[in-house]
C-alpha positions as a Markdown table, in Angstrom:
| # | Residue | x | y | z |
|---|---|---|---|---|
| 1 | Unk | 84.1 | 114.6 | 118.1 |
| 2 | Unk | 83.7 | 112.8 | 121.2 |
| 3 | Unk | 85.5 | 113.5 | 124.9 |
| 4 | Unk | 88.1 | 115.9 | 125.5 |
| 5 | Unk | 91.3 | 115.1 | 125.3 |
| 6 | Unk | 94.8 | 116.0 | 126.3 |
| 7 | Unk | 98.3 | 115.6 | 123.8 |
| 8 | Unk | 100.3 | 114.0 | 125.9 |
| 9 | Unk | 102.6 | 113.6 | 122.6 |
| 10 | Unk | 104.1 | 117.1 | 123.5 |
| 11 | Unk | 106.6 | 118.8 | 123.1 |
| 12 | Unk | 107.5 | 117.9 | 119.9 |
| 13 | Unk | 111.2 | 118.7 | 118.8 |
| 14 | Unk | 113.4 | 118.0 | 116.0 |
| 15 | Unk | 116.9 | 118.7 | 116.7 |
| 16 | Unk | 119.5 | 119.4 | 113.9 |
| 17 | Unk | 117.1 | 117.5 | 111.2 |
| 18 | Unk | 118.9 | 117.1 | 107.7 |
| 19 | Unk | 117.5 | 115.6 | 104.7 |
| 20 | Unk | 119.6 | 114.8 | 101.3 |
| 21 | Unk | 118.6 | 113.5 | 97.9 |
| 22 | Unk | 121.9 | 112.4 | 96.5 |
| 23 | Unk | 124.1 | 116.2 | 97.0 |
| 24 | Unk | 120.8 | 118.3 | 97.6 |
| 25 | Unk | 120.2 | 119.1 | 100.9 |
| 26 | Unk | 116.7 | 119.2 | 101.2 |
| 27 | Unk | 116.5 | 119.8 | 105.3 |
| 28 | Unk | 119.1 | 121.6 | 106.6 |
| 29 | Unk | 119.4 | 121.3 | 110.4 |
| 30 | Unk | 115.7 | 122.2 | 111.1 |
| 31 | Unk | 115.5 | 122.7 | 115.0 |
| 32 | Unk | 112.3 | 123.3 | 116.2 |
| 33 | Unk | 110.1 | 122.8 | 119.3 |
| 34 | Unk | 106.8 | 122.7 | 119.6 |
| 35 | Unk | 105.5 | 122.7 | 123.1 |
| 36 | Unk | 101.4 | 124.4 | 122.9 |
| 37 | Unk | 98.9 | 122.6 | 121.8 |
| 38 | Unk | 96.6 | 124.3 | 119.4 |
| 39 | Unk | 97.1 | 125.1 | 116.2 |
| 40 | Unk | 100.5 | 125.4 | 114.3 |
| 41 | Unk | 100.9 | 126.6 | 110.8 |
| 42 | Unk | 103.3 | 125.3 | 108.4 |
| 43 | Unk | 104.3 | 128.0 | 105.8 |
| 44 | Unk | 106.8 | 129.1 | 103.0 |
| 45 | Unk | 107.1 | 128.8 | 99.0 |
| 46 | Unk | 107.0 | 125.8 | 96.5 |
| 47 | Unk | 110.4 | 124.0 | 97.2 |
| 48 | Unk | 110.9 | 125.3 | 101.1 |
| 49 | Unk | 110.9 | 121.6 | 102.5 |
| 50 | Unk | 107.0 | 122.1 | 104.5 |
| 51 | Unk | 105.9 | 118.4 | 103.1 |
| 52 | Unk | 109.2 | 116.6 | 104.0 |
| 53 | Unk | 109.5 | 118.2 | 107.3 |
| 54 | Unk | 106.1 | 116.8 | 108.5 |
| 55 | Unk | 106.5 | 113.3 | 107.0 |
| 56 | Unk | 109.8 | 113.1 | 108.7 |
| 57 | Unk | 107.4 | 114.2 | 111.9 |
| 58 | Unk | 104.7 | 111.4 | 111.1 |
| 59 | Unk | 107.4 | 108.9 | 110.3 |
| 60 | Unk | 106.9 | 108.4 | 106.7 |
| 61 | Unk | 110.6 | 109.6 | 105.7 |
| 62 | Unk | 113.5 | 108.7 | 107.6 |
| 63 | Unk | 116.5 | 112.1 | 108.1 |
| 64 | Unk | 119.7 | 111.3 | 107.1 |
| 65 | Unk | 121.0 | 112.9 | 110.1 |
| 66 | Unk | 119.2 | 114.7 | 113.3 |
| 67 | Unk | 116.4 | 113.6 | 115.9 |
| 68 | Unk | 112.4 | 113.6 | 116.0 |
| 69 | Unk | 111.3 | 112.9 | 120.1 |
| 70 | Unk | 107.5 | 113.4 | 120.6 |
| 71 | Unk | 107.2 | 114.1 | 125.1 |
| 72 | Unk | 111.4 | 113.6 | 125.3 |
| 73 | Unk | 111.0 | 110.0 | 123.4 |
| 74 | Unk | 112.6 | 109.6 | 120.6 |
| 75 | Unk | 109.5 | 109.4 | 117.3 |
| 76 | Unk | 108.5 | 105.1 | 117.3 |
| 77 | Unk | 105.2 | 103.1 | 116.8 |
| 78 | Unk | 103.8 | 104.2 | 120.2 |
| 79 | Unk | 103.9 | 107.8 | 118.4 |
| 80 | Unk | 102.9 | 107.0 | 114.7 |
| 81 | Unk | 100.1 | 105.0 | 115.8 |
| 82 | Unk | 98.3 | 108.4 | 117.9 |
| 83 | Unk | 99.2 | 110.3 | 114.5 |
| 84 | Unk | 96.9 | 110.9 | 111.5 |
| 85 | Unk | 98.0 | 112.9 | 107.9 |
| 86 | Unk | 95.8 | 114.1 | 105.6 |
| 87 | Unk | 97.1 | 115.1 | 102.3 |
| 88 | Unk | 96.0 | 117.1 | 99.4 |
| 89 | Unk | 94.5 | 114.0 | 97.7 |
| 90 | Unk | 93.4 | 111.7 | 100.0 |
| 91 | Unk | 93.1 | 108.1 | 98.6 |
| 92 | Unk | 89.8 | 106.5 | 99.4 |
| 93 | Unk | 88.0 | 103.5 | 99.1 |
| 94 | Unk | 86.1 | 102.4 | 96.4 |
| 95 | Unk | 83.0 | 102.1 | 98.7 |
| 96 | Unk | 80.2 | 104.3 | 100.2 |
| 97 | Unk | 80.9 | 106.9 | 102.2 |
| 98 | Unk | 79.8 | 105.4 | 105.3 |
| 99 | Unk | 81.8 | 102.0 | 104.1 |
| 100 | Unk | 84.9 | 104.1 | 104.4 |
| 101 | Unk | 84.3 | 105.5 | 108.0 |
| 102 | Unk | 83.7 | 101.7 | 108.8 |
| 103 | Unk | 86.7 | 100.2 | 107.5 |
| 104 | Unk | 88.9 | 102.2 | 108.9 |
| 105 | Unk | 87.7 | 102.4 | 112.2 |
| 106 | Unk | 87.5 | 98.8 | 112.5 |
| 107 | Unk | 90.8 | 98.3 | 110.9 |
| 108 | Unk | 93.2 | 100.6 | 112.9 |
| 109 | Unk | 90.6 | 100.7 | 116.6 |
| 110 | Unk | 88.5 | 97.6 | 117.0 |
| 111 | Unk | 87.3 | 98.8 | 120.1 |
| 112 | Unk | 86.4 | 102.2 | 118.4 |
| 113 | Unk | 82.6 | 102.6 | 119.2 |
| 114 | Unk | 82.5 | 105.9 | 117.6 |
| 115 | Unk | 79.0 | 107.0 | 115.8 |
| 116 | Unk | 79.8 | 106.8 | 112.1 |
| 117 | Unk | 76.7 | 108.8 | 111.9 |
| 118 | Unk | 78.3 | 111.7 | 114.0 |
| 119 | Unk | 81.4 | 111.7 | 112.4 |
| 120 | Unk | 79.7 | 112.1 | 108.8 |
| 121 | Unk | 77.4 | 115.0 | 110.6 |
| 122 | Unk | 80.8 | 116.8 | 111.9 |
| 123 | Unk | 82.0 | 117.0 | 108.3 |
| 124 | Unk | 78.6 | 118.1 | 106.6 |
| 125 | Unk | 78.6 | 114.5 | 104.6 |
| 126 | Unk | 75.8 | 113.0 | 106.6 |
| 127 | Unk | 73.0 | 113.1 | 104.0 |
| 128 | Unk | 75.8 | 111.2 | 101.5 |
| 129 | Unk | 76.6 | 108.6 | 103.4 |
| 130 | Unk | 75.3 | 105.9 | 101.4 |
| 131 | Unk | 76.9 | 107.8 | 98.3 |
| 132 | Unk | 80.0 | 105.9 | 96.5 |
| 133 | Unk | 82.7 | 108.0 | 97.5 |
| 134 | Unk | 84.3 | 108.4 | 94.2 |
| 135 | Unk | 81.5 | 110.0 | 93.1 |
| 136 | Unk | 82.3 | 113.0 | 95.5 |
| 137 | Unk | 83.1 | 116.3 | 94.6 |
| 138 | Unk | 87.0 | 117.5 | 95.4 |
| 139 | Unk | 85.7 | 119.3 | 98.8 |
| 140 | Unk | 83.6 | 116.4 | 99.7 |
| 141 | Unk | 86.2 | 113.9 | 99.5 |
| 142 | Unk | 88.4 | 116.5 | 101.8 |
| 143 | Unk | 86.0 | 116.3 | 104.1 |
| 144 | Unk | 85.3 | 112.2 | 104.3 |
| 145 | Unk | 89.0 | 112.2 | 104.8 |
| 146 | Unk | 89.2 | 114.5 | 108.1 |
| 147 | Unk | 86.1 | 112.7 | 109.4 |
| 148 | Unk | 88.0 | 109.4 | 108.3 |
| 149 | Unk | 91.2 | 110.5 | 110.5 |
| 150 | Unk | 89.1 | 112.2 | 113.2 |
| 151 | Unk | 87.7 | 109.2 | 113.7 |
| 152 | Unk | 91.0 | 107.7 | 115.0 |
| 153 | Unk | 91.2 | 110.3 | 117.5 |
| 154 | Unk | 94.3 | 111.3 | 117.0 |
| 155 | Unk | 96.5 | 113.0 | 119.7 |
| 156 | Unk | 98.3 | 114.9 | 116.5 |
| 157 | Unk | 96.6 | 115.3 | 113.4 |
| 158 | Unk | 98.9 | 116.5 | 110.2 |
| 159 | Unk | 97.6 | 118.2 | 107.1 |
| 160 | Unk | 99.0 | 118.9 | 104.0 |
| 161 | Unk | 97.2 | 121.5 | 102.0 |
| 162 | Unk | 94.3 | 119.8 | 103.0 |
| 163 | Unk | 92.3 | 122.8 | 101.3 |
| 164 | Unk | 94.0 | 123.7 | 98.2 |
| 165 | Unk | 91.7 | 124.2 | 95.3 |
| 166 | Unk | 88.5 | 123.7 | 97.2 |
| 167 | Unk | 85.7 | 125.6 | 97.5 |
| 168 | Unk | 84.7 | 128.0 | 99.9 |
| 169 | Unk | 81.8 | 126.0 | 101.3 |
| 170 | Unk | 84.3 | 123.1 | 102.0 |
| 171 | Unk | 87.2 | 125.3 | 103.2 |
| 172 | Unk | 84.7 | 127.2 | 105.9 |
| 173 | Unk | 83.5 | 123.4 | 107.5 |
| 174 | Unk | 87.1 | 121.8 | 107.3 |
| 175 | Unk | 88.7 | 125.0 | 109.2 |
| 176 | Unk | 85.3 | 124.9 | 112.4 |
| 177 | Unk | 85.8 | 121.0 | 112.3 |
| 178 | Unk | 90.0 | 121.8 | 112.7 |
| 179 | Unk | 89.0 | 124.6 | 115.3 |
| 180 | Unk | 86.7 | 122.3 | 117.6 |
| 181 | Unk | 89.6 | 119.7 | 117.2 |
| 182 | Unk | 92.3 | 121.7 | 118.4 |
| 183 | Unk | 89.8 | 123.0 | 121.6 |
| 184 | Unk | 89.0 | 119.5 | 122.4 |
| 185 | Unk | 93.0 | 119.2 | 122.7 |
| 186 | Unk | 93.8 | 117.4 | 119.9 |
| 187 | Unk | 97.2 | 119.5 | 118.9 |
| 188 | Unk | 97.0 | 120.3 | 114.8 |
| 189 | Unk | 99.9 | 121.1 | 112.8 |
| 190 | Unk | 98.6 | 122.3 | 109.2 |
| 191 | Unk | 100.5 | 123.3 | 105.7 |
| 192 | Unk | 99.1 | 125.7 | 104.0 |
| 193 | Unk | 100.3 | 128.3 | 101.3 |
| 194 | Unk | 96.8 | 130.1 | 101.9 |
| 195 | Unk | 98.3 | 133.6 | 103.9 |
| 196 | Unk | 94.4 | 134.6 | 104.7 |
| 197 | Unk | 93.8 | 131.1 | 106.3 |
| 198 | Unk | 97.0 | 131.0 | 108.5 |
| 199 | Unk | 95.9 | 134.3 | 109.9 |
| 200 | Unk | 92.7 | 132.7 | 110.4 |
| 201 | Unk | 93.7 | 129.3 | 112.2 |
| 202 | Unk | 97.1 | 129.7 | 113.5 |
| 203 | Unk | 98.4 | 129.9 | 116.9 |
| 204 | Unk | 102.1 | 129.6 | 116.1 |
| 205 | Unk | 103.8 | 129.9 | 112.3 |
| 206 | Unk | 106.7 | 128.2 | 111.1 |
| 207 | Unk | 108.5 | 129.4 | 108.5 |
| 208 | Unk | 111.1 | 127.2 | 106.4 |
| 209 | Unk | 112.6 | 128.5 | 103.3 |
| 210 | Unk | 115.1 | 126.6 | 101.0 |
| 211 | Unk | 114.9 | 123.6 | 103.8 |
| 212 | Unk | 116.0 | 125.8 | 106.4 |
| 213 | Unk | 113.5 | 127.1 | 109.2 |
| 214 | Unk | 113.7 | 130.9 | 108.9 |
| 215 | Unk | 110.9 | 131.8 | 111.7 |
| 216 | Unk | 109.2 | 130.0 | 114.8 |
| 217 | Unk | 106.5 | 132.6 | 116.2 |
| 218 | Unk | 103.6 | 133.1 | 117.9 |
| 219 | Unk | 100.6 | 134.1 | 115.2 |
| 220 | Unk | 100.8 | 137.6 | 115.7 |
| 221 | Unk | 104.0 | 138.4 | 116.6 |
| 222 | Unk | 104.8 | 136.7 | 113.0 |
| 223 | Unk | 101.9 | 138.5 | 110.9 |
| 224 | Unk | 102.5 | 141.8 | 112.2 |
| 225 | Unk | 105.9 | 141.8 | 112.5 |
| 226 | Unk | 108.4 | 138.8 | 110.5 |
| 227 | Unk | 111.7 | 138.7 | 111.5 |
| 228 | Unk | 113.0 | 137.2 | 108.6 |
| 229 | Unk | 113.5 | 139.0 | 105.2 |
| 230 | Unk | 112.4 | 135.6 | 103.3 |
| 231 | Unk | 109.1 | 135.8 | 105.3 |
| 232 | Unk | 108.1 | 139.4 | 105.3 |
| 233 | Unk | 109.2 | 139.6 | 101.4 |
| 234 | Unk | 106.7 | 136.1 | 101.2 |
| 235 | Unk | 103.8 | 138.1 | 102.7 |
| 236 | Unk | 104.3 | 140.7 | 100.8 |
| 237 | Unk | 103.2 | 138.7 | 97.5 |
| 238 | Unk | 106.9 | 138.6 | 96.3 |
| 239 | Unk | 108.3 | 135.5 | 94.6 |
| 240 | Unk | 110.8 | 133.2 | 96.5 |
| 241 | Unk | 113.5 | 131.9 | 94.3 |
């Protein structure tokens, strides 16, 4: 992973954030502020706005109304640029594994001396790193893609079910190589609609339901006892509507 660092992209606040498509509000007045670095879990049912709110936070959607600051400053390039996003099904390049480390890292850091080789080890893909890497397996490809974004060193790294529908083996590297991340002070802010693996990374959980955030707690506090009735009814197994 390389030296230890320290987020100086903190605290990051969104203040009255609203989001419309046509009449549907899709964010409704999300304030939140996130000042710890560590890990910070994303949570609540299909529909509850968790992909929207963190592209508004990396910059890929613009609110209609309300206001993203990363350390007081309102979100620019400066930001986006110490930023990385992984989603569900990363895109890759039509190369070898090791090709795809390589062009990225001399694309976005040309003075990025990072060990390809160490990367690939830190994801478990070292021994396929001459592979083509469409020819990888779902979990595999997960994996090229945090070693691709890890090897930007980013200050914030975003994830969008980046472990939906993989398998354990995958799942089990992807949340040590997260873990090891977030201790060398990179700050991590992670979707997921996997209960058991929130209990298992998280520091802090947000909660959003129907656009609106419904919960901002510490870990425990929110496992053990939700102040919401949306999020103790969601880990309970019951079906949001």
């Amino acid at each position: 992973m390389g030296d230890d660092m320290n987020c100086t992209l903190l605290p990051i606040t969104t203040d009255k954030l609203m989001l419309k498509a046509g009449r549907k509000t899709l964010l409704n007045n999300i304030s939140v502020n996130i000042t710890t670095s560590g890990i910070s879990v994303i949570m609540g049912p299909n529909g509850a706005g968790k992909s929207l709110f963190v592209r508004c936070l990396h910059g890929l959607s613009q609110p209609d109304s309300g206001r993203i600051t990363f350390a007081d400053e309102v979100i620019n390039q400066y930001h986006r640029k110490r930023q990385a996003l992984i989603f569900q099904k990363p895109v890759l390049l039509k190369r070898s594994v090791k090709q795809n480390l390589e062009f990225v890292r001399s694309l976005h850091r040309p003075d990025n001396s990072a060990s390809i080789h160490a990367a690939l080890e830190n994801v478990g893909l070292s021994k396929l790193a001459n592979q083509p890497a469409n020819q990888l397996s779902g979990g595999e490809r997960q994996r090229l893609a945090l070693a691709r974004a890890l090897m930007l060193r980013p200050e914030v790294l975003f994830l969008d079910e980046a472990c939906a529908n993989l398998d354990p083996a995958s799942v089990a590297q992807i949340e040590a190589v997260l873990r090891q991340a977030s201790k060398n002070g990179q700050k991590i802010i992670l979707i997921t609609h996997d209960i058991a693996q929130a209990k298992r990374l998280a520091d802090e959980v947000i909660f959003l339901h129907h656009g609106e955030l419904c919960e901002h707690s510490p870990a425990k506090v929110f496992f053990q006892s939700p102040k919401s009735e949306a999020a103790r009814a969601y880990l309970d197994g019951q079906i949001l509507v």
